[in-house]
Biopython code that builds the backbone (N, CA, C, O; Angstrom):
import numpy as np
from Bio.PDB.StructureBuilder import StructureBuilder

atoms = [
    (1, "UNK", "N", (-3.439, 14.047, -6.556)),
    (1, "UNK", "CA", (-4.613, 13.843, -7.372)),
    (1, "UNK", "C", (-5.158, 12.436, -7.102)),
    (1, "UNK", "O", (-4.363, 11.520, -7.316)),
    (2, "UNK", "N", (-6.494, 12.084, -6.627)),
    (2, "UNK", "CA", (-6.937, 11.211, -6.702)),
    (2, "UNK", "C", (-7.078, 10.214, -7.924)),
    (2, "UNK", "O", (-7.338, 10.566, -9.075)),
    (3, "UNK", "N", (-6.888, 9.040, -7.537)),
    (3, "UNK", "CA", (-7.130, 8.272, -9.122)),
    (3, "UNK", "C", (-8.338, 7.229, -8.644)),
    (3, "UNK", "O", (-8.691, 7.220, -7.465)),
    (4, "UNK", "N", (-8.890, 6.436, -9.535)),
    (4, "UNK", "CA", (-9.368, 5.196, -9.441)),
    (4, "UNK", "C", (-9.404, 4.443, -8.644)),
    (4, "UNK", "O", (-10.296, 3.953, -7.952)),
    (5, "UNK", "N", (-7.955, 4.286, -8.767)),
    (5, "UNK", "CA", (-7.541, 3.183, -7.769)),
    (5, "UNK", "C", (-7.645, 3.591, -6.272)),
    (5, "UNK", "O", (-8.004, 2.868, -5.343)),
    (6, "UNK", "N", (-7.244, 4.939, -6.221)),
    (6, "UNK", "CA", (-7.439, 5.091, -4.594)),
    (6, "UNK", "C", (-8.982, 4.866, -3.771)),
    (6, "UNK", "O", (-9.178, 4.324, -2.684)),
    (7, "UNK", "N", (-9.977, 5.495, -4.720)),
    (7, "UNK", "CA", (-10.911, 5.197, -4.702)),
    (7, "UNK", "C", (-11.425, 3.631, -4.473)),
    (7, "UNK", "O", (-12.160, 3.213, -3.578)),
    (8, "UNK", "N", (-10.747, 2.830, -5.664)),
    (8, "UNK", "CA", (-11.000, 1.431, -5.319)),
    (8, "UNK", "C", (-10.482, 0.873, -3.845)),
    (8, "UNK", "O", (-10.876, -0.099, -3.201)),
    (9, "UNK", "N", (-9.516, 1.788, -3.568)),
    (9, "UNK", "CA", (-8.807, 0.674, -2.308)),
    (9, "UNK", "C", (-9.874, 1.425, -1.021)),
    (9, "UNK", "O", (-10.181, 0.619, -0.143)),
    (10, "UNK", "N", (-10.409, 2.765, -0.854)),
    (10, "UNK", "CA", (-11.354, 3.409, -0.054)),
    (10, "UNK", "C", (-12.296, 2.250, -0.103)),
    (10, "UNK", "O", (-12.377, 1.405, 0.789)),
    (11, "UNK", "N", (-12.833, 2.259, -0.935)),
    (11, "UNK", "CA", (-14.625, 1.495, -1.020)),
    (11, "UNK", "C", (-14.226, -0.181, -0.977)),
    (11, "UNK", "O", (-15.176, -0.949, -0.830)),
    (12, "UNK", "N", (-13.157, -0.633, -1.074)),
    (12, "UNK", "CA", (-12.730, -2.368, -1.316)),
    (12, "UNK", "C", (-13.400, -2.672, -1.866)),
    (12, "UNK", "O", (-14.309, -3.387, -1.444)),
    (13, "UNK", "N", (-13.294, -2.267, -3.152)),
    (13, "UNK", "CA", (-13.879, -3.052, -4.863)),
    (13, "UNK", "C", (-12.818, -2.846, -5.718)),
    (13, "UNK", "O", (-11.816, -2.172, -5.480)),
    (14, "UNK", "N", (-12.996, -3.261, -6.404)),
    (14, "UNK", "CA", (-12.102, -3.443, -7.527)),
    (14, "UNK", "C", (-11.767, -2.017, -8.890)),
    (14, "UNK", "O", (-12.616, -1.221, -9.290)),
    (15, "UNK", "N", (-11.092, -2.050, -9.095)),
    (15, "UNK", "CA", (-10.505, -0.293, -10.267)),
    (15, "UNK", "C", (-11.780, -1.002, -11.443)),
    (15, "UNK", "O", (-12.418, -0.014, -11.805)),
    (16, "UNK", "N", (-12.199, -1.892, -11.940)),
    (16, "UNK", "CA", (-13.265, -1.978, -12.508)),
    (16, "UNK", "C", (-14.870, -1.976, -11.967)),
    (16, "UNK", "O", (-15.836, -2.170, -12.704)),
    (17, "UNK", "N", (-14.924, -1.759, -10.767)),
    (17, "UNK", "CA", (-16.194, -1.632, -10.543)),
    (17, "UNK", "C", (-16.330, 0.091, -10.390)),
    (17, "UNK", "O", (-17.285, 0.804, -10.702)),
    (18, "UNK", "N", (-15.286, 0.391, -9.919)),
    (18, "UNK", "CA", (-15.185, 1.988, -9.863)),
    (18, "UNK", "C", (-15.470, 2.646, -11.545)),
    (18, "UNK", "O", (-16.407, 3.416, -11.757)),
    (19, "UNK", "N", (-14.892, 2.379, -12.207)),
    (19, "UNK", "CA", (-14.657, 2.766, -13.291)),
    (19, "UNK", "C", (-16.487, 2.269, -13.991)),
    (19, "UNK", "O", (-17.018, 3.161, -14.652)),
    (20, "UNK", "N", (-17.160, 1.177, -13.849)),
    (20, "UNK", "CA", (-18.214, 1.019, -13.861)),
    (20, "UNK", "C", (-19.031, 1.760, -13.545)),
    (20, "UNK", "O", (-20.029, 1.939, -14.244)),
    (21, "UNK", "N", (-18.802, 2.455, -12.282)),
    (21, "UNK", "CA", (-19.706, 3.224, -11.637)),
    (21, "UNK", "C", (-19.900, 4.294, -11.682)),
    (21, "UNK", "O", (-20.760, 4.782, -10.949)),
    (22, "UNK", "N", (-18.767, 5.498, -13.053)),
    (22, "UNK", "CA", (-18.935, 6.205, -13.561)),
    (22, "UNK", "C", (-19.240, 6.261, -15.088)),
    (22, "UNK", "O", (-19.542, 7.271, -15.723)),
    (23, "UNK", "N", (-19.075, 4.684, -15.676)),
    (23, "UNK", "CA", (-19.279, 4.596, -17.150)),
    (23, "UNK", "C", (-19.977, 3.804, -17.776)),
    (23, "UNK", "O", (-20.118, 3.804, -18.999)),
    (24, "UNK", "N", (-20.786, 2.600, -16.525)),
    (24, "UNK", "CA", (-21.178, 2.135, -16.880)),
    (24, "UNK", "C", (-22.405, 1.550, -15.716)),
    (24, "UNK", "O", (-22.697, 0.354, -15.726)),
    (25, "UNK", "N", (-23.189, 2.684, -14.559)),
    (25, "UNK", "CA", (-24.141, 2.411, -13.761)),
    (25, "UNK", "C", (-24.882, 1.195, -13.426)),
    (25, "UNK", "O", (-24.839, 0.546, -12.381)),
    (26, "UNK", "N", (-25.609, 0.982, -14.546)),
    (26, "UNK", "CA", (-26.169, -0.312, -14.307)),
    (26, "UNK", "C", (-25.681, -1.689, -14.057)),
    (26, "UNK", "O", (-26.391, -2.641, -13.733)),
    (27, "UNK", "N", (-24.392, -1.700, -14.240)),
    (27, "UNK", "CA", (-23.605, -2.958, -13.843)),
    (27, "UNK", "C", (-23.700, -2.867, -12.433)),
    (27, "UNK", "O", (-23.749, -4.003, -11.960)),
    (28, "UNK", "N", (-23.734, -2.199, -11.776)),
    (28, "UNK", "CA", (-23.565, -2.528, -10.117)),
    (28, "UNK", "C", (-24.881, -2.308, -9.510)),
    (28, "UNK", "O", (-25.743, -1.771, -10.204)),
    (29, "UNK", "N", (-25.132, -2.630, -8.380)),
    (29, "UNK", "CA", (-26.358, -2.007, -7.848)),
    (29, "UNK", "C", (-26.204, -1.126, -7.242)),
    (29, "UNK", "O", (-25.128, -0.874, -6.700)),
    (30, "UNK", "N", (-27.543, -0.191, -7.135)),
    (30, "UNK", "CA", (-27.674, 1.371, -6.372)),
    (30, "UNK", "C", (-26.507, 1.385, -5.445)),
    (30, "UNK", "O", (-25.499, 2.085, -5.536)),
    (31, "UNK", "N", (-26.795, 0.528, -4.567)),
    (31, "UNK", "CA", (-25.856, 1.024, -3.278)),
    (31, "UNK", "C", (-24.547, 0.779, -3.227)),
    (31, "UNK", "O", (-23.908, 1.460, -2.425)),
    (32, "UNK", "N", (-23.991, 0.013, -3.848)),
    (32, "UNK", "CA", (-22.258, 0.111, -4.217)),
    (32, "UNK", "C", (-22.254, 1.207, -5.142)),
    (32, "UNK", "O", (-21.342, 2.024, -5.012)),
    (33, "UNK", "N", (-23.147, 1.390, -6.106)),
    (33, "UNK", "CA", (-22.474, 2.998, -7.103)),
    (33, "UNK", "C", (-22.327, 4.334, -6.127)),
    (33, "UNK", "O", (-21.479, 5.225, -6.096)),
    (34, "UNK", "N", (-23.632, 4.062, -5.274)),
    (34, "UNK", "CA", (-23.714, 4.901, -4.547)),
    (34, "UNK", "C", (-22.737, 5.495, -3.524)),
    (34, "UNK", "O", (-22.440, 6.676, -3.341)),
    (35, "UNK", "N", (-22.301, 4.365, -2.892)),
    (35, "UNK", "CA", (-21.052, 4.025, -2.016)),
    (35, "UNK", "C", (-19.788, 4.849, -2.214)),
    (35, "UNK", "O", (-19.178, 5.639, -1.493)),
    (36, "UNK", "N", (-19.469, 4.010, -4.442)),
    (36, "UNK", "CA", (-18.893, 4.526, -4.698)),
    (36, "UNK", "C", (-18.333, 6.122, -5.194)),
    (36, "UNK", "O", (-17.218, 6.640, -5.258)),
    (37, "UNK", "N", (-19.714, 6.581, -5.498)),
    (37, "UNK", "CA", (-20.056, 7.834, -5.928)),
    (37, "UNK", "C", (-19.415, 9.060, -4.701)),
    (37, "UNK", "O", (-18.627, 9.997, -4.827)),
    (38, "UNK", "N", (-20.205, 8.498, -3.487)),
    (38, "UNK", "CA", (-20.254, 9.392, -2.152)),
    (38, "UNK", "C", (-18.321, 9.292, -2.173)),
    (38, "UNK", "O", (-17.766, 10.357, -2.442)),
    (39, "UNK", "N", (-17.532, 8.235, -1.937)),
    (39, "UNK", "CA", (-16.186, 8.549, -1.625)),
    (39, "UNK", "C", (-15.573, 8.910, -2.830)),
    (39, "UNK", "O", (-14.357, 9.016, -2.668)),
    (40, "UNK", "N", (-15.947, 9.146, -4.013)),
    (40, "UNK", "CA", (-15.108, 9.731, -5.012)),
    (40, "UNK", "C", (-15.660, 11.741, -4.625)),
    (40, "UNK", "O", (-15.148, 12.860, -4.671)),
    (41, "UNK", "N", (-16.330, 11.414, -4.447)),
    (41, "UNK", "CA", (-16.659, 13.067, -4.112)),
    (41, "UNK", "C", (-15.716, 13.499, -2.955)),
    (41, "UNK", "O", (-14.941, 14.455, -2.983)),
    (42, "UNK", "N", (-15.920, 12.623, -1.928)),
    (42, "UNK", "CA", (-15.103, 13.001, -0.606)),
    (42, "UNK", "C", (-13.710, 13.068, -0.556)),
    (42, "UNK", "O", (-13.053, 13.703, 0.269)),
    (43, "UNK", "N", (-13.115, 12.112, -1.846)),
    (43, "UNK", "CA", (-11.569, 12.205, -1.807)),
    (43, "UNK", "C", (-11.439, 13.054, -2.896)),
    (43, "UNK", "O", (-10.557, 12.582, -3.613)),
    (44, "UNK", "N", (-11.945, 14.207, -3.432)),
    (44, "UNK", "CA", (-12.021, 14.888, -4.501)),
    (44, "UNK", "C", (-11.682, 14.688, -5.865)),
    (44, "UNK", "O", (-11.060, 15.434, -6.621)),
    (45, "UNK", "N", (-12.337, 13.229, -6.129)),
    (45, "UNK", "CA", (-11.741, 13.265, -7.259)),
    (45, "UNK", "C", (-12.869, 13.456, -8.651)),
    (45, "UNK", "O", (-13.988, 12.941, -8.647)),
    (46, "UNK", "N", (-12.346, 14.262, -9.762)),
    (46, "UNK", "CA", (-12.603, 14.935, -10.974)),
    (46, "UNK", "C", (-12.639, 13.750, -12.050)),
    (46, "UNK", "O", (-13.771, 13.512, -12.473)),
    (47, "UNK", "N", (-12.021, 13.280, -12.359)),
    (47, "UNK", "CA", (-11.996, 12.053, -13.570)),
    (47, "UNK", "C", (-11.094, 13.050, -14.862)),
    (47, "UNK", "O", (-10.978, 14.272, -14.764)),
    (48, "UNK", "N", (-10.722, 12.517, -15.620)),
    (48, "UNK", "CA", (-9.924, 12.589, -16.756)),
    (48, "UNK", "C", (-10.768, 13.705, -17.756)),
    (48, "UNK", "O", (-10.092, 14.511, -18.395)),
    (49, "UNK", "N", (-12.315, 13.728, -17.876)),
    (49, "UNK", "CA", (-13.143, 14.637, -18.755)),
    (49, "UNK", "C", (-13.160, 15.649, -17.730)),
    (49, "UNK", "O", (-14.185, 16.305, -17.914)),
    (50, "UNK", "N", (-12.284, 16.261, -16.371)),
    (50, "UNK", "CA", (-12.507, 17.632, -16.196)),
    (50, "UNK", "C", (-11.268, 18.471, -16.192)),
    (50, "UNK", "O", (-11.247, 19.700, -16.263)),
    (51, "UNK", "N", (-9.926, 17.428, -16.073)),
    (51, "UNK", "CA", (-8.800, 18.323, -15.940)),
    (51, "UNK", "C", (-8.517, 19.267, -17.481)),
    (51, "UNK", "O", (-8.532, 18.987, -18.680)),
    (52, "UNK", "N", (-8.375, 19.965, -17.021)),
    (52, "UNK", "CA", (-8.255, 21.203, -17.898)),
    (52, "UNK", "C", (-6.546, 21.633, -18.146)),
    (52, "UNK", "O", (-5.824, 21.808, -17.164)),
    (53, "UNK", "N", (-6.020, 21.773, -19.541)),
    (53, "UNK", "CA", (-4.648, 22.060, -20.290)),
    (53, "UNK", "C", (-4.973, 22.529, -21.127)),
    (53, "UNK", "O", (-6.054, 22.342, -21.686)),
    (54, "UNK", "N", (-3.744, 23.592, -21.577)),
    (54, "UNK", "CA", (-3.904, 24.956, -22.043)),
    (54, "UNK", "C", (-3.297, 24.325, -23.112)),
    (54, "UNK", "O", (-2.225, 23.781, -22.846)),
    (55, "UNK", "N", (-3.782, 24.236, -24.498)),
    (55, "UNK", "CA", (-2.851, 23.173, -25.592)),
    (55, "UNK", "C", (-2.709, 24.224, -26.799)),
    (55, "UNK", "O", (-2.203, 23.946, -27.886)),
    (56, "UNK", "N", (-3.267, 25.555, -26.416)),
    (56, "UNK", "CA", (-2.770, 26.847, -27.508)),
    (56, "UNK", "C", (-4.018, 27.883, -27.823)),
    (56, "UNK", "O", (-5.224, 27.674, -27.690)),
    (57, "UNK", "N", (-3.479, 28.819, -28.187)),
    (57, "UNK", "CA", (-4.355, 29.653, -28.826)),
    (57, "UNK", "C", (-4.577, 30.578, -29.881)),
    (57, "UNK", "O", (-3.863, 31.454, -30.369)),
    (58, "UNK", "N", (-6.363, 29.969, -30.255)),
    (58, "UNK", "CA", (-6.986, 30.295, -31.464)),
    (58, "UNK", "C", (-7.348, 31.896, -31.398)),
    (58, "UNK", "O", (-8.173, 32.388, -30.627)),
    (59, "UNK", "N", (-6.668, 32.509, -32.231)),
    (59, "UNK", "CA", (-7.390, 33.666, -32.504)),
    (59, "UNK", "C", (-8.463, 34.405, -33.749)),
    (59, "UNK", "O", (-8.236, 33.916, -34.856)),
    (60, "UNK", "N", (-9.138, 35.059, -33.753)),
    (60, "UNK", "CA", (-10.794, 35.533, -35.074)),
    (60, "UNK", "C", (-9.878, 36.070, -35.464)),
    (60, "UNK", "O", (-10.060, 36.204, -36.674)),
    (61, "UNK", "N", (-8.386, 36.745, -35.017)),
    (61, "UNK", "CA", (-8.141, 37.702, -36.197)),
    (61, "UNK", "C", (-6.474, 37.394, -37.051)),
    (61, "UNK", "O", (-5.330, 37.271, -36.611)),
    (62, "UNK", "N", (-7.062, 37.360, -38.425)),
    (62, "UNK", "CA", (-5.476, 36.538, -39.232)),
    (62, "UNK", "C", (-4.362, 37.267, -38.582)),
    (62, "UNK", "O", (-4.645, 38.194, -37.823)),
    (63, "UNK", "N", (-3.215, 36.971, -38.781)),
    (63, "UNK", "CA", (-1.934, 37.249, -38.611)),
    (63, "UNK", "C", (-1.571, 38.006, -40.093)),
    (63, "UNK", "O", (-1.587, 37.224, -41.044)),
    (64, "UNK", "N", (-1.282, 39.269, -40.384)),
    (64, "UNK", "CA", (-0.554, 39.458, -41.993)),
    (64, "UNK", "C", (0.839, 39.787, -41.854)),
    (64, "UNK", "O", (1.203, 40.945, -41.647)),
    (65, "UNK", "N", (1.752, 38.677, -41.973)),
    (65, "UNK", "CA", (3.005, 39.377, -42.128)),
    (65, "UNK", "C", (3.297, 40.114, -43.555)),
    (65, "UNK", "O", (2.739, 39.778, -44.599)),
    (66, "UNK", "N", (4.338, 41.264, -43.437)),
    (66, "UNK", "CA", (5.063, 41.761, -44.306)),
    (66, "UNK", "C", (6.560, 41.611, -44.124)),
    (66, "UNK", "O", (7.103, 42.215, -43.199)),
    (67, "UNK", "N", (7.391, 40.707, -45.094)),
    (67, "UNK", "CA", (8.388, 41.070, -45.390)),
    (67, "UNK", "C", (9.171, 41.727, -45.864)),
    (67, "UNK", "O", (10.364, 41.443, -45.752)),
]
sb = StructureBuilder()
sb.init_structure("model")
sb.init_model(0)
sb.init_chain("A")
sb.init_seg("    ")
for serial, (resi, resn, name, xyz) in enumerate(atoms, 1):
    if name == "N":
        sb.init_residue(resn, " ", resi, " ")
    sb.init_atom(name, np.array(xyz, "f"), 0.0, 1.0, " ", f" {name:<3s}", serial, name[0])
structure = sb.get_structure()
């Protein structure tokens, strides 16, 4: 799984400019976000708001036990 950091060490900037460049755009200019943007795509990386875990399930219909 790609992280941040790998990303940071691809583009030679720093795990805060990366992290900028998905949360906070305007701190950098076009062409380093850009930079950064293009090799986070290429090393496939998703970010933390897409991995997906199965943490249970809700069901519409009650449970009635009888003892």
């Amino acid at each position: 799984m790609t992280t941040l950091r790998d990303i940071a060490k691809a583009c030679d900037v720093s795990v805060a400019a990366v992290s900028a460049a998905f949360r906070r755009p305007k701190q950098l200019s076009a062409e380093t976000r850009e930079r950064i943007l293009a090799k986070a795509r290429e090393l496939g990386y998703f970010g933390k708001g897409i991995q997906l875990k199965t943490i249970g399930l809700i069901s519409g219909m009650p449970l009635l036990w009888t003892l």
